[in-house]
C-alpha positions as CSV (number, residue, x, y, z in Angstrom):
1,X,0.0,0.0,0.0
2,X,2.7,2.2,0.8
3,X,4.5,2.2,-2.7
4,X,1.5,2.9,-4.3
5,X,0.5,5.7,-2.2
6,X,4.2,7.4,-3.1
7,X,3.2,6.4,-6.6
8,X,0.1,8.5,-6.8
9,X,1.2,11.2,-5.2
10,X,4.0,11.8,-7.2
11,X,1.5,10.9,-10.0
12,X,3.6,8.3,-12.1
13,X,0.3,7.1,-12.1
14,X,-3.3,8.2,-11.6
15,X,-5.9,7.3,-9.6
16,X,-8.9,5.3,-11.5
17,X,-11.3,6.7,-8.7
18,X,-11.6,9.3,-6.4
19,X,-9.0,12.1,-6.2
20,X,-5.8,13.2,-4.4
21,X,-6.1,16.5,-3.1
22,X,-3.6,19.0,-2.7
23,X,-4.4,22.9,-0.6
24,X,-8.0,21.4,-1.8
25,X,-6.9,21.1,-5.5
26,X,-6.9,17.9,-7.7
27,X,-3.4,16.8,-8.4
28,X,-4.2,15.8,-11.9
29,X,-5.1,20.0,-12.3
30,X,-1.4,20.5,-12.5
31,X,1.0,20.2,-15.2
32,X,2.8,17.1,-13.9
33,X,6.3,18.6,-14.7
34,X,5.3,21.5,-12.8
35,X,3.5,19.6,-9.6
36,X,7.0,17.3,-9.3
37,X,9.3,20.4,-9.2
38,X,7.5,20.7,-5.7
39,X,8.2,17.6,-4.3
40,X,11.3,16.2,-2.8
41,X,11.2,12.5,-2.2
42,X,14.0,10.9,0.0
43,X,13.9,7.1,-0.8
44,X,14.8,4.2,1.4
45,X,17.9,3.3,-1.1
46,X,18.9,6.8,-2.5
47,X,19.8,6.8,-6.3
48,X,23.0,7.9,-7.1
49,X,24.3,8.5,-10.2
50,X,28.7,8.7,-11.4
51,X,29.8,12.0,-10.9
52,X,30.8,14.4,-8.4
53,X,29.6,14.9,-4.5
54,X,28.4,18.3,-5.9
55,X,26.7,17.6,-9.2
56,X,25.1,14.6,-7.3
57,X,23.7,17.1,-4.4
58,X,22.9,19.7,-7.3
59,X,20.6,17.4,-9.8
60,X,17.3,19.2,-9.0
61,X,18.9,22.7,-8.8
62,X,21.5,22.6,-12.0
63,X,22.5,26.2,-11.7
64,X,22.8,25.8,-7.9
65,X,26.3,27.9,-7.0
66,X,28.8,26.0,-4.2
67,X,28.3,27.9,-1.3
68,X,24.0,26.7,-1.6
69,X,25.6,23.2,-2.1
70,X,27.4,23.4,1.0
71,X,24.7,25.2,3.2
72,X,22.5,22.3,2.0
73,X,24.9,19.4,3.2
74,X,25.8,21.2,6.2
75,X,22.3,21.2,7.0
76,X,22.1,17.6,6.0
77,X,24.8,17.1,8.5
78,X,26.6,15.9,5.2
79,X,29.5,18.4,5.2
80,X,31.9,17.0,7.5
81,X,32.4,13.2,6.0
82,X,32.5,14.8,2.5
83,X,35.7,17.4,3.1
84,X,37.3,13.9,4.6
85,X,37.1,13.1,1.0
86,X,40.0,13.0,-1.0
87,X,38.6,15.7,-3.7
88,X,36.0,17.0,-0.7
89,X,32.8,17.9,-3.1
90,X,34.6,17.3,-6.2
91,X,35.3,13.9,-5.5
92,X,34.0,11.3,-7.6
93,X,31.1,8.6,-6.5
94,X,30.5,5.6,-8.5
95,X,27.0,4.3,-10.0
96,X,24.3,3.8,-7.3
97,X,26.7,5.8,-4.4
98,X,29.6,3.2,-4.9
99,X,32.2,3.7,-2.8
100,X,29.9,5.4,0.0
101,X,28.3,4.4,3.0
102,X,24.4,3.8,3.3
103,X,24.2,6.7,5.8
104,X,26.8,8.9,3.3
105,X,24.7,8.4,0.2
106,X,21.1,9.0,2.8
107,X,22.6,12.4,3.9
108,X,23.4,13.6,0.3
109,X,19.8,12.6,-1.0
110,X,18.6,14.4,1.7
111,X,21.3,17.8,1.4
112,X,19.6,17.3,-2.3
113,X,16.0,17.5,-1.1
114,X,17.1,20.7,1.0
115,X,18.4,22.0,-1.9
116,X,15.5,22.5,-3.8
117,X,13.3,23.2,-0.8
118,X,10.2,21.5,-1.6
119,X,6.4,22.3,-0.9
120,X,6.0,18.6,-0.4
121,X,8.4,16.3,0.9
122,X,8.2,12.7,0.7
123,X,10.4,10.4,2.9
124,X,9.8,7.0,1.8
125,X,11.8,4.6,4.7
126,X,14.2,7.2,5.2
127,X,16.4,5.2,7.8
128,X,15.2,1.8,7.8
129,X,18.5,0.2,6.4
130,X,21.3,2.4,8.2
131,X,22.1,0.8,12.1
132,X,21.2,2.6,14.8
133,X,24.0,5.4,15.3
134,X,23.3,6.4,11.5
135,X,20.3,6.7,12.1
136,X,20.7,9.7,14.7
137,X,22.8,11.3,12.6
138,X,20.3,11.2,9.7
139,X,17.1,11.7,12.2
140,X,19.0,15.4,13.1
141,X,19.0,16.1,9.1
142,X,15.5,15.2,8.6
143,X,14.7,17.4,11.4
144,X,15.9,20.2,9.7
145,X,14.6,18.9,6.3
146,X,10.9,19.1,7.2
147,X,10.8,22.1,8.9
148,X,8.2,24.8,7.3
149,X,6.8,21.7,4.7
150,X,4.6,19.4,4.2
151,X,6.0,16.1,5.0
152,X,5.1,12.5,4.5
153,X,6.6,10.3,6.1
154,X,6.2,6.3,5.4
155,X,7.9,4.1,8.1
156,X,8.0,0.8,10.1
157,X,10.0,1.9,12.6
158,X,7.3,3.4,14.4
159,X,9.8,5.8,17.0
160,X,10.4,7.9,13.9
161,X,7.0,9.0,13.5
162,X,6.4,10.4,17.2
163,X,6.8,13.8,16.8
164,X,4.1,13.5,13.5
165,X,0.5,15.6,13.8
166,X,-1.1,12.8,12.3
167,X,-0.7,9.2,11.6
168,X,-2.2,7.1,9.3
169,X,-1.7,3.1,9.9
170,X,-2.2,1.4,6.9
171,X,-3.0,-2.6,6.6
172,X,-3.3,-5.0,3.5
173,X,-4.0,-1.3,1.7
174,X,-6.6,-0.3,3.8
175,X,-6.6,2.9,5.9
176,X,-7.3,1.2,9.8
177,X,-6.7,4.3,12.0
178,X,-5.7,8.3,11.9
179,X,-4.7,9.9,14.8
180,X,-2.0,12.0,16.9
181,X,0.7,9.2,18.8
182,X,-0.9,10.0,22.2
183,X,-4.4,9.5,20.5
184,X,-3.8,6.1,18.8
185,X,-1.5,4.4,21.9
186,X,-4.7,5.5,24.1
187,X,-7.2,3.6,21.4
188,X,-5.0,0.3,22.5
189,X,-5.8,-0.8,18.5
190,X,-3.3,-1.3,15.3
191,X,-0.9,1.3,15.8
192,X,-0.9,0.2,20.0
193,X,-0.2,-3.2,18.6
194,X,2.5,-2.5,16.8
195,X,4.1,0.1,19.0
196,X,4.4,-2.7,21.7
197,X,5.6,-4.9,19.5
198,X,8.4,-2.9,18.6
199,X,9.3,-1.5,21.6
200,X,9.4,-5.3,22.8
201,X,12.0,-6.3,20.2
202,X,14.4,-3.2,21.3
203,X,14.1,-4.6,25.0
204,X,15.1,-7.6,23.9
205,X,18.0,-6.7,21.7
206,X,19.4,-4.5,24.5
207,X,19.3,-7.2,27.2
208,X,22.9,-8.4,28.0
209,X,23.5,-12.6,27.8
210,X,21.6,-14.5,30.0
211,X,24.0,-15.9,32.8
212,X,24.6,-19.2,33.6
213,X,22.0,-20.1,36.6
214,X,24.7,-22.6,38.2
215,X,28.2,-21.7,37.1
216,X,30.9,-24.2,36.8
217,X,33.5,-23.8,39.6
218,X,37.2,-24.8,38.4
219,X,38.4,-27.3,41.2
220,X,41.9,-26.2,42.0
């Protein structure tokens, strides 16, 4: 459900009934080159493409100068790990982000969302394959990434989505509940469900090694 809802937003396809409203507008009212150069969309697996750090952080803004390219990775908390480059933001990435870390190649999608400061932003599993102490880092650039826009946000991992005026739990494709975090966790429903769940499996992974009940004791 959650691909296609990203998909008919962005309209690479239409809806067959109904409408998607935008500020109370139809999308399909729009030109769709001109609707798209208001969204930014920040993917779980960022596409990268060979060139430079700056070309690569530049692709929606072409005529973007270097000191906007730098304001938008230091505000993507992308500046420091690129000047330990050899080149800095001249320096060559492979196909795809080769030769960069998930978190390095999340943090340059998002200094490229920044760059074009959308209307709409769109963060599609935005930290769900970086480990946990990426995840900060790229939780602080988001932060400032969303600030002043519209932003939807599609996760799993629930304690990203606290701080969100609404929620919307999806299942099998199906809208179950809307609500605030307080709101929903109160309800004791879906969301509840999952929230437990989760926070469960994070108890669980931080629990040190069980100790043996009845220790062997060398025999000198």
């Amino acid at each position: 459900g959650k691909s296609t809802l990203v998909n008919l937003i962005c309209r690479f396809y239409d809806v067959s009934d109904g409408a998607i409203m935008v500020d109370g507008v139809d999308i399909r009212r729009y030109a769709v080159g001109d609707f798209r150069q208001h969204i930014g969309l920040v993917l779980q697996e960022p596409f990268l493409f060979f060139g430079t750090i700056a070309e690569n952080i530049a692709y929606g803004k072409p005529g973007a100068t270097r000191d906007e390219i730098v304001a938008a990775a230091r505000a993507a908390h992308a500046h420091e790990f690129i000047l330990r480059l050899p080149q800095g933001y001249d320096s060559l990435v492979g196909e795809r982000g080769q030769g960069l870390s998930g978190g390095e190649r999340q943090r340059i999608s998002i200094a490229r969302a920044l760059l074009i400061n959308p209307r709409l932003l769109i963060l599609d599993e935005a930290t769900s394959a970086v480990d946990t102490e990426t995840e900060k880092e790229i939780q602080k650039a988001l932060d400032n990434l969303v600030q002043g826009r519209t932003t939807i946000a599609i996760a799993h991992r629930l304690s990203t989505l606290r701080k969100a005026d609404r929620l919307v739990v999806m299942d099998r494709g199906e809208v179950v509940e809307v609500g605030p975090h307080d709101e929903l966790m109160a309800q004791e429903g879906a969301y509840w469900r999952l929230y437990q769940a989760q926070a469960r499996h994070v108890d669980a992974e931080q629990e040190p090694p069980a100790q043996p009940s009845n220790p062997l004791v060398r025999q000198a």
